[in-house]
C-alpha positions in Angstrom: 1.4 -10.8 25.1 -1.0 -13.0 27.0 -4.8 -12.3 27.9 -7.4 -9.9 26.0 -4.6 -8.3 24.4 -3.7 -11.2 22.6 -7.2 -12.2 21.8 -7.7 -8.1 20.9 -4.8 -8.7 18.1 -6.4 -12.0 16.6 -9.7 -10.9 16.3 -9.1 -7.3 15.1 -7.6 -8.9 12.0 -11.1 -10.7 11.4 -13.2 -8.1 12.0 -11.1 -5.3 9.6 -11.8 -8.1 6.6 -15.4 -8.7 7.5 -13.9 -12.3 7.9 -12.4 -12.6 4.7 -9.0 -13.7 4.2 -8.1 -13.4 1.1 -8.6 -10.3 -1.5 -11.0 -10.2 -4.5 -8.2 -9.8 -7.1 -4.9 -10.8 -6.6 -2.6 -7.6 -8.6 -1.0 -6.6 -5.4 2.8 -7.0 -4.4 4.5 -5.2 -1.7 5.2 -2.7 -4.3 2.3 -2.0 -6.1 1.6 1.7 -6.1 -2.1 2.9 -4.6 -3.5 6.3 -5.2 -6.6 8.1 -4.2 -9.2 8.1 -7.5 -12.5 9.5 -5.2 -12.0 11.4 -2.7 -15.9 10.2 -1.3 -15.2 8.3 2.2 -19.2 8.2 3.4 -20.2 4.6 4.3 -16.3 3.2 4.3 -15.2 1.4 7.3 -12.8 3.4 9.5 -9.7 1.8 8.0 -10.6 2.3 4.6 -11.2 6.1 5.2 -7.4 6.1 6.9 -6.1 4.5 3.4 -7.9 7.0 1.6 -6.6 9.7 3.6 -2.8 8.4 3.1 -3.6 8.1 -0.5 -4.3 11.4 -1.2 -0.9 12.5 -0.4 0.4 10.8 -3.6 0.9 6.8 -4.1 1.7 4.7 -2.0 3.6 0.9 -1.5 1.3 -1.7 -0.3 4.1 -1.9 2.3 3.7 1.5 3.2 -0.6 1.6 3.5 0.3 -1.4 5.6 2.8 0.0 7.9 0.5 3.4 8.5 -2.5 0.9 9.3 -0.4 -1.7 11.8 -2.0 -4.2 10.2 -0.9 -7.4 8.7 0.0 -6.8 4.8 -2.7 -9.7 4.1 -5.4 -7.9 5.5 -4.4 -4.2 3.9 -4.7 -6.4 0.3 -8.0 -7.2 1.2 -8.7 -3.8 2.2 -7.2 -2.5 -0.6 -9.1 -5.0 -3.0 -12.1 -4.0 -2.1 -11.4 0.3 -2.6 -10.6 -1.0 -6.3 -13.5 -2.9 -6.8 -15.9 0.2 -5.4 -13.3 2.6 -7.4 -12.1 4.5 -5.0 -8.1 3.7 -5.5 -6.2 3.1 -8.3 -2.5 0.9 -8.5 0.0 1.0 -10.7 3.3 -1.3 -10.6 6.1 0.0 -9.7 8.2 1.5 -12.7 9.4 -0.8 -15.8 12.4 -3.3 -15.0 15.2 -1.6 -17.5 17.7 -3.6 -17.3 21.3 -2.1 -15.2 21.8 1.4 -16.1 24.0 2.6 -19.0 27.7 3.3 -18.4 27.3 6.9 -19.7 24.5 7.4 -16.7 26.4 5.6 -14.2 29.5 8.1 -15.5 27.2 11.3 -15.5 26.4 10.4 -11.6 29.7 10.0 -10.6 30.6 13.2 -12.6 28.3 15.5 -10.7 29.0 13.7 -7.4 32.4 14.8 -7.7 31.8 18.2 -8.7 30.3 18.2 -5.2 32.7 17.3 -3.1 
């Protein structure tokens, strides 16, 4: 990539964060779940109206939001950051860490996938 294009995909970065680089909380992880909690989009930038819009379908990863956008997953934590902060989305980490799964559950699984076959 070489030319405008290049200095299209450095800037564009910038501009989506209002030059920030960093978010104003830091409770996100690749996993942390997003959901819509407004569904009010008036004054948002055009990026925060697309999160919005995917967040109303149900949560989301921060992975995910970031995939949809293209965009870097620093700069969709910034995004993000600042839709929590004006209330718009909620997060919620991904479900409790359990421990391995029971022998009877693993059993039960294997039980009804051979009743498949």
């Amino acid at each position: 990539m070489s030319g405008p294009r290049r200095e299209r995909a450095l800037v564009r970065p910038h501009v989506v964060t209002g030059g920030r680089a960093r978010p104003t909380r830091n409770i996100f992880d690749l996993v942390t779940l997003v959901m819509a909690a407004r569904s009010e989009v008036a004054g948002l930038s055009p990026e925060k109206r697309r999160v919005m819009e995917l967040c109303r379908g149900g949560a989301l990863s921060v992975a995910e939001v970031a995939g949809h956008l293209s965009l870097p997953v620093s700069v969709t934590k910034v995004l993000l950051s600042d839709l929590v902060d004006s209330g718009h989305i909620v997060t919620r980490v991904g479900g409790p860490d359990t421990g391995p799964p029971s022998t009877r559950l693993l059993q039960e699984v294997l039980d009804g996938l051979r009743a498949r076959l």
